[in-house]
C-alpha positions as CSV (number, residue, x, y, z in Angstrom):
1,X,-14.2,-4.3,3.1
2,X,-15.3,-0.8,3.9
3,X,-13.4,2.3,3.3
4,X,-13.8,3.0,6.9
5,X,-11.7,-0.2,8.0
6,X,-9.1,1.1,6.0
7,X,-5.6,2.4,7.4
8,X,-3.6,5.0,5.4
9,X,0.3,4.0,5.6
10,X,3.6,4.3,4.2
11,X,7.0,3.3,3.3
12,X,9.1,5.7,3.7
13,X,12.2,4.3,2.2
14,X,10.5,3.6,-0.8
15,X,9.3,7.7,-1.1
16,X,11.4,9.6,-3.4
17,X,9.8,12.9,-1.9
18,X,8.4,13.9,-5.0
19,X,5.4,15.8,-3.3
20,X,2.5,14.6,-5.8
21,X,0.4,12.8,-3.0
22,X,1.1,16.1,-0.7
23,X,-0.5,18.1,-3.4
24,X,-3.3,14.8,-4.5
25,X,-4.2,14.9,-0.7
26,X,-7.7,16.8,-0.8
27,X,-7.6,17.4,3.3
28,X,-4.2,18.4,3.5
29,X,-3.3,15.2,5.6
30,X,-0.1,14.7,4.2
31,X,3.4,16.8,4.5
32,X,7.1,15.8,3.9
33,X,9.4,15.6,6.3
34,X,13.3,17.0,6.7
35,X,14.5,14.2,5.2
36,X,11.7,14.7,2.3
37,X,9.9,11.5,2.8
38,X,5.8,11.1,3.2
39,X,4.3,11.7,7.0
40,X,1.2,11.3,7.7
41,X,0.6,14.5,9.9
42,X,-3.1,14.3,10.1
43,X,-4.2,11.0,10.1
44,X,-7.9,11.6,11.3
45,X,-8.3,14.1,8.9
46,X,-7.9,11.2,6.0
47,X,-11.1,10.6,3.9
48,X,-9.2,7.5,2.5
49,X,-10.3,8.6,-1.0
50,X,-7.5,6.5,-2.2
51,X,-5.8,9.5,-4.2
52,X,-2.4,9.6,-2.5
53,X,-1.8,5.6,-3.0
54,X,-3.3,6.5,-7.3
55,X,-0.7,9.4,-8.3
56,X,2.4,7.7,-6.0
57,X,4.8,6.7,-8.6
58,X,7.0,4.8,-6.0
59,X,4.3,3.0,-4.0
60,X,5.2,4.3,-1.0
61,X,1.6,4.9,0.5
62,X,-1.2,2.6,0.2
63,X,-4.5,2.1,1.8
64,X,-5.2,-1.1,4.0
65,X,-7.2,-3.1,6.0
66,X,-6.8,-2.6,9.8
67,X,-5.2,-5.0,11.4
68,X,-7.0,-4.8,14.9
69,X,-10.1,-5.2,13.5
70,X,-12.0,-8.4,14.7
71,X,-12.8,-11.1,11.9
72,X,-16.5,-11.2,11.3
């Protein structure tokens, strides 16, 4: 699978709001919110690098496939 197939996403119950991936996040994609859990705030700004899902210590974001795409 391609990185471009891949779909940034999170679990917000599962984020402690520790801030690492905000700070990983090398285009500034992510922020926390009031409640101090992960949003993604600019999701086409996401290089899917991957480093945001690496430093989380909670596993609350994760890169995946798409699911709309078509099976080839």
């Amino acid at each position: 699978m391609s990185r471009e197939n891949l779909v940034l996403k999170v679990k917000p119950e599962w984020c402690k709001g520790c801030n690492i991936c905000v700070h990983f996040c090398p285009t500034n994609v992510l922020e926390l919110d009031e409640d101090n859990k992960i949003v993604i705030a600019r999701p086409d700004d996401c290089i899917k690098c991957g480093l945001c899902e690496l430093r989380c210590p909670d596993f609350a974001i994760y890169l995946e496939g798409d699911e709309n795409e078509d099976e080839k």
